[in-house]
C-alpha positions in Angstrom: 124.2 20.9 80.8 126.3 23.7 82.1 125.3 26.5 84.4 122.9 28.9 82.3 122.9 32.6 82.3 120.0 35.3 83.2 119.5 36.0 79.6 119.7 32.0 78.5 117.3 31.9 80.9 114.9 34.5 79.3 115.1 33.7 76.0 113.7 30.1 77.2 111.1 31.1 79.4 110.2 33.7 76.4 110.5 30.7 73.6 108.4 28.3 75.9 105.5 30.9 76.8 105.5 31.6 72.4 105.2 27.8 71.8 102.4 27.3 74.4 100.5 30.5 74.0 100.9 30.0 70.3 99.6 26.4 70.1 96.6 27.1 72.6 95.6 29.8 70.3 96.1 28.1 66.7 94.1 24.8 68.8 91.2 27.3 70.0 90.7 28.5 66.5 90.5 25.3 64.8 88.2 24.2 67.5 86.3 27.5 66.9 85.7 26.6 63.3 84.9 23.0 63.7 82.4 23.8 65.9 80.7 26.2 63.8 80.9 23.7 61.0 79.8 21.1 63.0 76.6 23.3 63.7 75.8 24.2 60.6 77.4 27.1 59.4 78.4 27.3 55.7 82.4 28.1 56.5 83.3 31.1 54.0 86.3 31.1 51.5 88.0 32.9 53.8 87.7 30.2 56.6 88.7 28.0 54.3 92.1 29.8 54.0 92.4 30.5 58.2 92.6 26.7 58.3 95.8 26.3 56.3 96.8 29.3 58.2 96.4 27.7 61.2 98.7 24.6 60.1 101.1 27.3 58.9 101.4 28.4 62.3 101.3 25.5 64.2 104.2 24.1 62.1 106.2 27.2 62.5 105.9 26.9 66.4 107.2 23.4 66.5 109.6 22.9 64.2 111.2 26.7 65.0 110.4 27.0 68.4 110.9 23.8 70.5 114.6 23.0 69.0 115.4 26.0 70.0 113.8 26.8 73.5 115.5 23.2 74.2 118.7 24.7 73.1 118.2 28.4 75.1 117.8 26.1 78.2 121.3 24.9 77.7 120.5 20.7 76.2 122.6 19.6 73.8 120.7 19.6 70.3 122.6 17.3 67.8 119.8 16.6 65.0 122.5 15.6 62.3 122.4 16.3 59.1 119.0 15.1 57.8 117.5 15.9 60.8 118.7 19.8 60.7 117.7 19.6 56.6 114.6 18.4 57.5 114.0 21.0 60.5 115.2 23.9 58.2 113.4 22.9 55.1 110.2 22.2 57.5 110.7 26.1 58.7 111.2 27.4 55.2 107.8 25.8 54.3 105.9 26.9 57.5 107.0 30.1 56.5 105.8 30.2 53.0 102.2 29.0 54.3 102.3 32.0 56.8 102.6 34.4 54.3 101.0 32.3 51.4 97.7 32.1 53.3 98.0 35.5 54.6 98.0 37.0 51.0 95.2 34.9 49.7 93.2 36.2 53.0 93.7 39.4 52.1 93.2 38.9 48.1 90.1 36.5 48.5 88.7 39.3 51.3 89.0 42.3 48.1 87.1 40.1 45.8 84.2 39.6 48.4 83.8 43.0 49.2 84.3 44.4 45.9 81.2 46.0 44.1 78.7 44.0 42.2 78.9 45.8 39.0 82.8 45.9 39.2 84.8 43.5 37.0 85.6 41.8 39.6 81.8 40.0 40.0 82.6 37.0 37.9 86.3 36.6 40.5 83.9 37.3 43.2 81.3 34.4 42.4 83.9 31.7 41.4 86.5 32.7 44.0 84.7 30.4 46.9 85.0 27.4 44.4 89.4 28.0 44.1 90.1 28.8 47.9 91.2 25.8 49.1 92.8 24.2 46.0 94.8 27.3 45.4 96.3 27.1 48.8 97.1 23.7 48.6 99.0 24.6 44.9 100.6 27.3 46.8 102.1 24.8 49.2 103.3 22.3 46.2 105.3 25.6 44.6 106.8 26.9 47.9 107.4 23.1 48.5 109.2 22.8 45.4 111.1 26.1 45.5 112.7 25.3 48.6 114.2 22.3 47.6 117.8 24.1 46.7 117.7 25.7 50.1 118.5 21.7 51.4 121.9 22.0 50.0 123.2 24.5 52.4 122.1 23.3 55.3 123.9 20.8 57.3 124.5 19.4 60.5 126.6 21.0 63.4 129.1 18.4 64.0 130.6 18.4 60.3 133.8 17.6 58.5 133.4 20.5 56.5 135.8 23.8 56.8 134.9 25.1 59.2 135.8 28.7 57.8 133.2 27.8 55.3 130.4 27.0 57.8 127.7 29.7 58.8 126.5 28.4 62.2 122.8 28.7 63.5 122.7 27.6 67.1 122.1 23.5 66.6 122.8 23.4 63.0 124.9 25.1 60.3 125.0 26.3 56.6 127.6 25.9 54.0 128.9 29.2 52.6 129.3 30.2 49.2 130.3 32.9 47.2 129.1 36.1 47.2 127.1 36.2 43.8 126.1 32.5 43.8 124.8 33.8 47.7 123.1 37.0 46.6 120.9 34.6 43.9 120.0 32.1 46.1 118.5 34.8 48.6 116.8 36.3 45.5 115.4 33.1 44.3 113.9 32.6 47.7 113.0 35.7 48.9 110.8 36.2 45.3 107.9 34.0 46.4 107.6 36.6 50.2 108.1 40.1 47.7 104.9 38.8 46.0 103.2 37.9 48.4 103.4 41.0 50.3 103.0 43.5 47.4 99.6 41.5 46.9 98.9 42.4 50.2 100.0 46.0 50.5 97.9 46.3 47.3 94.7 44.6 48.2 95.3 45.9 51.6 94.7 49.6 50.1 92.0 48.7 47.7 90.2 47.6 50.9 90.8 50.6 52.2 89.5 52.6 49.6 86.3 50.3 50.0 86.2 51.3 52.9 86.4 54.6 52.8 83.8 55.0 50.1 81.3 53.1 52.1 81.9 55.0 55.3 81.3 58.5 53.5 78.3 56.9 51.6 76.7 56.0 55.6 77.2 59.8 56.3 74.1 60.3 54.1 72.2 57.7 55.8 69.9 59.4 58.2 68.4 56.3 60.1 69.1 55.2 63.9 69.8 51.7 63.1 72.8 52.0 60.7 76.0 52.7 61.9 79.0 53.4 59.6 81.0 50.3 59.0 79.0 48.1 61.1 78.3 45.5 58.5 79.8 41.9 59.1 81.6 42.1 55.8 83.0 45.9 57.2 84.5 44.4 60.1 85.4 40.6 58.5 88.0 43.1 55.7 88.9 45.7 59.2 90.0 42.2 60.6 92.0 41.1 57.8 93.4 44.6 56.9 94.7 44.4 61.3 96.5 41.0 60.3 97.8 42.0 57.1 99.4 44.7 59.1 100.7 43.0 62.0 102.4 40.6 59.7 103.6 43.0 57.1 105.6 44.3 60.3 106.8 41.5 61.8 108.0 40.3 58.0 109.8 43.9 58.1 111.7 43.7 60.9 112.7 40.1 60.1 113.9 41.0 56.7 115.9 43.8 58.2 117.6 41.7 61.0 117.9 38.3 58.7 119.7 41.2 56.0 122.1 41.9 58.5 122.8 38.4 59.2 124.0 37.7 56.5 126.5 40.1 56.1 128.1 39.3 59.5 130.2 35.9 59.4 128.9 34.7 62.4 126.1 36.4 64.2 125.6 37.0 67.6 123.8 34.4 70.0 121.4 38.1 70.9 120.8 38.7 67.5 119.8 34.6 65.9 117.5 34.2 69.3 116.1 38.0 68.5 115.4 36.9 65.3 113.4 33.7 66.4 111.4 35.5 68.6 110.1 37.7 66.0 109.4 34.8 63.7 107.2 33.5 67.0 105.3 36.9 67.4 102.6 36.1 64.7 101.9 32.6 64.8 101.2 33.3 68.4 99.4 36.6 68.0 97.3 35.7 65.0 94.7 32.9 65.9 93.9 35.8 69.0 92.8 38.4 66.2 91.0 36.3 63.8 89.0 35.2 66.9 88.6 38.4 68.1 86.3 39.1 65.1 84.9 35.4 65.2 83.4 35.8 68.8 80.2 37.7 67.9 80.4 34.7 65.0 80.1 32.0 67.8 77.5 33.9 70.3 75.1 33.7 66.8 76.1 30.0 66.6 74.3 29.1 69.5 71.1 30.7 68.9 70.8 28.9 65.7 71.6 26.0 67.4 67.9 25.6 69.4 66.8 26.5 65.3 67.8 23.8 63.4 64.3 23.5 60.9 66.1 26.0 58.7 68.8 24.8 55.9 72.6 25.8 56.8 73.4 29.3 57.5 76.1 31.1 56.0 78.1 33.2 58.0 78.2 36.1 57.0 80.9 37.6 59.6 
């Protein structure tokens, strides 16, 4: 291990404080939800979906984070070539579960809020029943779809031309040409496009929702409501806060990872840049969801000394 630099320096201290920070949070919330279950609160379909969140996440923070805060620190990371498919494909799918189960929060969040009388109020009564399972099929797809990325990637040390090797600090991709290239990133950038115009969709209706019910409190004359203090009002203002910060953080990735790719080989600032941002909201999401969640866990302990009654549904 040579001498390291200020910056090398940074950019590990930086990756190391993401990967703790990140998997303390993630932890706390899983611990947060297992001890409401545990307890006897009814977990909503929206819990349901945090949970493959949180896996998202956690995944994320390992697989993309640790090989590469060893490597800022200056070790030698030689995972070969299955090992650096494996790590890649492993990041592709953490990724799709990040933005996978941040749609279907945002989607699954509409449908509970949206009006009785809409026609969304059969949705709304079967969605709790499809949560889970239609994460899981989500997984399976991205799973599947991300197969083809394994034949790019391969390991550092390679007998390959080098003038046709893209390289990404402890591994490296194979380049192709331009149109084969520009097909490949539309094939797998499809699934994230979707997912996001869901939620920039939903995101709105919610919005709208909103909206309508704040100027329908204004008419309200009595000193025990206030506008937009319901649980389900602040459960969708939660959501609509990480929708946001991920729609964001997705941006500016996008931007930097188009850039990228039309520079033969990037810069060592610009592939760490580009990891940090990835870090940001797998570390800064299990702190807002249980932002929301707190007044959630203060009620849990007062139904605790009042067991008699059946299990309680949360409703926030």
């Amino acid at each position: 291990m040579g001498r390291m630099t200020d910056s090398e320096v940074v950019i590990g201290v930086v990756f190391s404080l993401q990967i703790v920070i990140g998997v303390l949070g993630n932890c706390s919330l899983l611990y947060h939800y297992l001890f409401l279950y545990f307890t006897g609160f009814k977990l909503r379909c929206t819990d349901l979906i945090v949970k493959h969140l949180i896996v998202a996440n956690l995944l994320t923070l390992l697989v993309r984070g640790v090989p590469h805060s060893i490597a800022a620190f200056g070790w030698q990371v030689s995972p070969g070539d299955v090992g650096c498919k494996l790590l890649f494909y492993l990041q592709r799918i953490s990724r799709g579960g990040t933005v996978g189960s941040t749609c279907f929060l945002s989607v699954f969040q509409a449908i509970t809020i949206s009006s009785r009388i809409s026609r969304w109020a059969e949705l709304k009564v079967k969605a709790p029943q499809y949560a889970d399972s239609s994460m899981c099929l989500f997984w399976v797809l991205y799973s599947l779809v991300n197969v083809i990325f394994l034949l790019s990637i391969t390991g550092k040390q390679s007998n390959q031309n080098l003038t046709n090797l893209k390289h990404h600090s402890y591994c490296s991709s194979i380049r192709h040409n331009k149109i084969a290239e520009s097909l490949y990133a539309a094939l797998l950038s499809f699934p994230d496009v979707l997912c996001v115009g869901l939620m920039l969709w939903t995101s709105s209706y919610m919005v709208s929702i909103l909206h309508r019910h704040k100027q329908q409190m204004k008419y309200i004359r009595t000193t025990n409501v206030r506008p937009g203090s319901s649980p389900e009002s602040r459960a969708t203002k939660n959501i609509l806060l990480l929708v946001i910060t991920y729609v964001c953080f997705y941006t500016v990735s996008c931007i930097i990872q188009v850039y990228s790719s039309f520079t033969y080989n990037p810069t060592w600032i610009l592939v760490n840049t580009s990891i940090i941002i990835a870090g940001f909201f797998p570390t800064v999401s299990p702190f807002l969801l249980l932002r929301h969640d707190a007044s959630a866990c203060k009620r849990c302990f007062a139904n605790i000394r009042n067991r008699r009654s059946p299990s309680h549904m949360r409703n926030g």
